[in-house]
C-alpha positions as a Markdown table, in Angstrom:
| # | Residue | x | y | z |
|---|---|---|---|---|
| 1 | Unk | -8.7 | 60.3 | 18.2 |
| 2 | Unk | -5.5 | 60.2 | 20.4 |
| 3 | Unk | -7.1 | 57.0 | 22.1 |
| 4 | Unk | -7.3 | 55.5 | 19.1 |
| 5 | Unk | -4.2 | 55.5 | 18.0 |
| 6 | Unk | -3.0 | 54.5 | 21.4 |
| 7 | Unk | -5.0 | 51.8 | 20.7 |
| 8 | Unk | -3.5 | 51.1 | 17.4 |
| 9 | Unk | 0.0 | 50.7 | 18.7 |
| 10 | Unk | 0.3 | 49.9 | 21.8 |
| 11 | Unk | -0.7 | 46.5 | 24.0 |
| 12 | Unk | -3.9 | 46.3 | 22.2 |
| 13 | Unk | -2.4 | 45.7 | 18.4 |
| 14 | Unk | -0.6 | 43.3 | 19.6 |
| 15 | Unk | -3.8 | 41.3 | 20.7 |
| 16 | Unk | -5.4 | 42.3 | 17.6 |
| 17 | Unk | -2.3 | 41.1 | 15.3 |
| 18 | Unk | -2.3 | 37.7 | 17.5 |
| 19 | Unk | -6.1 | 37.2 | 17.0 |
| 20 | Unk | -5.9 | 37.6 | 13.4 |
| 21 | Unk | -2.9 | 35.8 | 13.0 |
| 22 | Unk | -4.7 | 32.8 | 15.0 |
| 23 | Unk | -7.7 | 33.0 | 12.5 |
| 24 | Unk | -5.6 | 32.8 | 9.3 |
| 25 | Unk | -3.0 | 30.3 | 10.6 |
| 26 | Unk | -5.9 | 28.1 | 12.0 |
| 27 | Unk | -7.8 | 28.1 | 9.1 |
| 28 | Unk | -5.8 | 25.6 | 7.8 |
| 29 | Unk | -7.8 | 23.1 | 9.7 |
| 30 | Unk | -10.4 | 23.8 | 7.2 |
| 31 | Unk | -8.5 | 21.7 | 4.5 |
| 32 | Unk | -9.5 | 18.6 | 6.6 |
| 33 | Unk | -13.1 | 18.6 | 5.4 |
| 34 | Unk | -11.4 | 18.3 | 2.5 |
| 35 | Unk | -9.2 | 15.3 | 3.6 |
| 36 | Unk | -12.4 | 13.5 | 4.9 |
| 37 | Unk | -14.3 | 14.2 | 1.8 |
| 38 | Unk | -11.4 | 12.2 | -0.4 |
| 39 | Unk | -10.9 | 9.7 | 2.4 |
| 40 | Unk | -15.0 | 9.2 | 1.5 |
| 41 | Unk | -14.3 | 9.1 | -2.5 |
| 42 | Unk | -11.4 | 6.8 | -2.0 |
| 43 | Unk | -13.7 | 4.1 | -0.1 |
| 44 | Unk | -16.3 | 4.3 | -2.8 |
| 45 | Unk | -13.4 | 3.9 | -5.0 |
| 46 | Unk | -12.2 | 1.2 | -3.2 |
| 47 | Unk | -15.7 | -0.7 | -3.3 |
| 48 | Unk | -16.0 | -0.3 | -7.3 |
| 49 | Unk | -12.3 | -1.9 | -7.0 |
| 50 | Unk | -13.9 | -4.8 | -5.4 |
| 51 | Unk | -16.9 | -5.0 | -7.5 |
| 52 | Unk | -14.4 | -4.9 | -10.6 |
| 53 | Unk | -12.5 | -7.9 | -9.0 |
| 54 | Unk | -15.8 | -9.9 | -8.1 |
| 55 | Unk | -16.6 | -9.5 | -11.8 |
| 56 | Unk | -13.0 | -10.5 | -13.1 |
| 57 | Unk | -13.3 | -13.6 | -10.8 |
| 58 | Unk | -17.0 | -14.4 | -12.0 |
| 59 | Unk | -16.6 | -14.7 | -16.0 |
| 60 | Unk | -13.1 | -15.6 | -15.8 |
| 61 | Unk | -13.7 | -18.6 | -18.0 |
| 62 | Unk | -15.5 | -16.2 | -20.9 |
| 63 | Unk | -12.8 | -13.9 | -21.0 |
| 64 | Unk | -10.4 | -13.9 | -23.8 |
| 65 | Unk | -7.3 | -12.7 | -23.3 |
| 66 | Unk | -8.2 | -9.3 | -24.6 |
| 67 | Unk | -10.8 | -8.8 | -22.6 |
| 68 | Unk | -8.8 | -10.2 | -19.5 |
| 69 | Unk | -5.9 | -7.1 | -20.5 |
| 70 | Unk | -8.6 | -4.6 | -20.5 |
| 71 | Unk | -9.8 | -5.6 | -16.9 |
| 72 | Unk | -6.4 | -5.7 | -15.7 |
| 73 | Unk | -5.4 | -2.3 | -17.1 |
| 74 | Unk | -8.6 | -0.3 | -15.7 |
| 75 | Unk | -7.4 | -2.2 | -12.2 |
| 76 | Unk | -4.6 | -0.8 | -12.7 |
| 77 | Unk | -5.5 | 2.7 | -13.7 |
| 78 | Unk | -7.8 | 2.3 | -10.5 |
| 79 | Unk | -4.9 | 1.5 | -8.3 |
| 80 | Unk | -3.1 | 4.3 | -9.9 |
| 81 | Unk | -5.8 | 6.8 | -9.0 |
| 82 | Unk | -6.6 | 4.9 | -5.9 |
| 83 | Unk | -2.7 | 6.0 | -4.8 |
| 84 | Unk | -2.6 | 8.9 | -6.0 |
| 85 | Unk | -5.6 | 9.9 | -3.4 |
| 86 | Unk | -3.8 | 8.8 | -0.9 |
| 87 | Unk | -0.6 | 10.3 | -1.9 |
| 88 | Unk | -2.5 | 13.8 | -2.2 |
| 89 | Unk | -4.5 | 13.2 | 1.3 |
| 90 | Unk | -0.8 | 12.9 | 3.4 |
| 91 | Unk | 1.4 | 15.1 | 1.0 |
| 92 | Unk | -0.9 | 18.2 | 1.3 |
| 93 | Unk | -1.9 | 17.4 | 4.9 |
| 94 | Unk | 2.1 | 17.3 | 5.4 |
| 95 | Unk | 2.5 | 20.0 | 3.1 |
| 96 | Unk | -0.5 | 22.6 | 4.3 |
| 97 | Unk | -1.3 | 21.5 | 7.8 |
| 98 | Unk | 1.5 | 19.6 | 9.8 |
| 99 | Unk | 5.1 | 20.0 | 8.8 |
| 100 | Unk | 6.1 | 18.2 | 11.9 |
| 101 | Unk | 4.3 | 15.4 | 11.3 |
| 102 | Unk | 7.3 | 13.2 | 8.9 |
| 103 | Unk | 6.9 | 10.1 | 7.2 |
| 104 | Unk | 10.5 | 9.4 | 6.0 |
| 105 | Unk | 9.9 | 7.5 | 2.8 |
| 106 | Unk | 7.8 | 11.0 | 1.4 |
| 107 | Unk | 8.8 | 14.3 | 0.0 |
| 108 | Unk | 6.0 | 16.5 | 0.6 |
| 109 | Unk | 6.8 | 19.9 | -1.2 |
| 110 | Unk | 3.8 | 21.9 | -2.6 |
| 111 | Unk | 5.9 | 21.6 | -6.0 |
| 112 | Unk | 6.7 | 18.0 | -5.3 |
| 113 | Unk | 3.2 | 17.0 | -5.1 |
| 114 | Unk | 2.1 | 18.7 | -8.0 |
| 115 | Unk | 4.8 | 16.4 | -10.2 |
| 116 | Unk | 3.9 | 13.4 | -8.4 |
| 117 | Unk | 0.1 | 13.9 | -9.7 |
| 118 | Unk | 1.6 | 15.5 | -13.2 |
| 119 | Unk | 3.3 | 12.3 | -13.7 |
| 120 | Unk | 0.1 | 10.3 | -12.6 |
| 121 | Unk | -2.3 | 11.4 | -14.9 |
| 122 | Unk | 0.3 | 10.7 | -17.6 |
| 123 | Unk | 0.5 | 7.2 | -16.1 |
| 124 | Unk | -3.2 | 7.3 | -16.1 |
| 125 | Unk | -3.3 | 9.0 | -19.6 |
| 126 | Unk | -1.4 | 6.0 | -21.0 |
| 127 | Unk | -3.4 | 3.4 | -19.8 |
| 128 | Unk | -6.0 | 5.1 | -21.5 |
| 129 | Unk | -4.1 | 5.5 | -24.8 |
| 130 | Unk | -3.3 | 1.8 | -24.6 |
| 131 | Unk | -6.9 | 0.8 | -24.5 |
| 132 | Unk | -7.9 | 3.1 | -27.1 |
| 133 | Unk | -4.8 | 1.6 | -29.2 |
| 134 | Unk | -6.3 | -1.9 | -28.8 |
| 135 | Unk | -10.0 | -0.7 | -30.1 |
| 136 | Unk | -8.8 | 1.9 | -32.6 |
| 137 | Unk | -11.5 | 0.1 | -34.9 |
| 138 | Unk | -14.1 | 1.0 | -31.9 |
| 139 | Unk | -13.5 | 4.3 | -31.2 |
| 140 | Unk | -11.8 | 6.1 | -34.3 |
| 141 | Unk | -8.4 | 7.7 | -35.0 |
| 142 | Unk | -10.1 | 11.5 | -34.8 |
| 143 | Unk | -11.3 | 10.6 | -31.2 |
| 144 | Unk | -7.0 | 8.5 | -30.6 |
| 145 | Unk | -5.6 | 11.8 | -31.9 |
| 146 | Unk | -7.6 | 13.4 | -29.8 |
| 147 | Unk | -6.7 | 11.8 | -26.7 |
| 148 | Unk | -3.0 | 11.5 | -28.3 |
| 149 | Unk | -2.9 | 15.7 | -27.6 |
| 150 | Unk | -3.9 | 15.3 | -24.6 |
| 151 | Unk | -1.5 | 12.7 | -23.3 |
| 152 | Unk | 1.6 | 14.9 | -24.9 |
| 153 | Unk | -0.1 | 18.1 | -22.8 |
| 154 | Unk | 0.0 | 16.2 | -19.9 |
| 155 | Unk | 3.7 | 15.2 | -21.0 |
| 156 | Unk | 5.0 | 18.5 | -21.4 |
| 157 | Unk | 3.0 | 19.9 | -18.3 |
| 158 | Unk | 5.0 | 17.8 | -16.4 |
| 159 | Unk | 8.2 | 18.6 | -17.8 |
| 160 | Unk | 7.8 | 22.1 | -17.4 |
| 161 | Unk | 6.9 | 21.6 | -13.4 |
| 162 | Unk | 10.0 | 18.9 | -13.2 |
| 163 | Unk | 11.9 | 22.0 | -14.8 |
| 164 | Unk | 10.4 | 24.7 | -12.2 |
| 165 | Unk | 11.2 | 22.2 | -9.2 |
| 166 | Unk | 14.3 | 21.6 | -10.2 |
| 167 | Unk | 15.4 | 25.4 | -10.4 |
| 168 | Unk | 13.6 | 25.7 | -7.3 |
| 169 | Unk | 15.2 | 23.0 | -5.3 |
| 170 | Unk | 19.0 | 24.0 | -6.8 |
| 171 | Unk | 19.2 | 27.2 | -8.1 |
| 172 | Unk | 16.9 | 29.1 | -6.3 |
| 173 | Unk | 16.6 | 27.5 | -2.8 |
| 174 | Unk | 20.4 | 25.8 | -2.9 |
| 175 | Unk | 20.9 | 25.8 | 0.6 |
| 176 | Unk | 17.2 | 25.4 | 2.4 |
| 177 | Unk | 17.2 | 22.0 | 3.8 |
């Protein structure tokens, strides 16, 4: 029993404190697959872009205008979504895996990231309402309203995680740099 404890604390719990520390602050690398896997979904997402384009380009003369805005704002949602991929692939890799690895132009904060997408899908939510705003007649008010909710969830969600950052960058963490 006494070698046990010897074990326990001396040179030995050390090595056993470092290996387990190693495991859990290595693991981290895990989130990669996860990188890759979105790296995959944003070149798929990338080739419906291009198919999208292709078919702008090929009945642009039977387009009415209409129909030309609601191309161009499911491009744009795409490119929306498209960035905010990428925005998640280097904020959390920044965030999560390599703090020393700095692009100066982005703010990678766990909380920061999750505003940046908050205020994407209610960029993303808009576009949305404004096609369902142009074929009210199509879809119905009940399913509008519907999505109308949604949108002002999305809103408020965001405010309260603008509001929780905020107290968190000044009040709570004034002087971290």
């Amino acid at each position: 029993m006494s070698d046990l404890n010897k074990d326990c604390s001396g040179k030995n719990h050390g090595k056993v404190k470092q290996f387990t520390e190693n495991i859990l602050f290595g693991s981290r690398w895990l989130l990669v697959l996860f990188y890759a896997g979105l790296i995959i979904a944003l070149m798929a997402y990338a080739y419906t872009y291009a198919l999208q384009i292709i078919h702008l380009v090929g009945s642009i003369g039977a387009l009415t205008s209409d129909s030309t805005m609601m191309i161009i704002l499911e491009l744009i949602d795409m490119v929306m979504i498209a960035s905010l991929v990428k925005m998640m692939i280097t904020g959390s890799y920044h965030a999560f895996i390599d703090k020393h690895h700095h692009y100066p132009d982005e703010k990678a904060s766990s909380g920061f990231l999750k505003l940046k997408l908050a205020t994407s899908l209610i960029g993303v939510s808009a576009i949305h309402l404004l096609q369902s705003f142009m074929a009210v007649e199509a879809i119905g008010w009940d399913k509008l309203n519907k999505q109308l909710i949604i949108h002002v969830a999305f809103l408020i969600g965001a405010l309260v995680l603008a509001v929780i950052e905020f107290l968190h960058d000044r009040v709570i963490q004034p002087n971290v740099e």
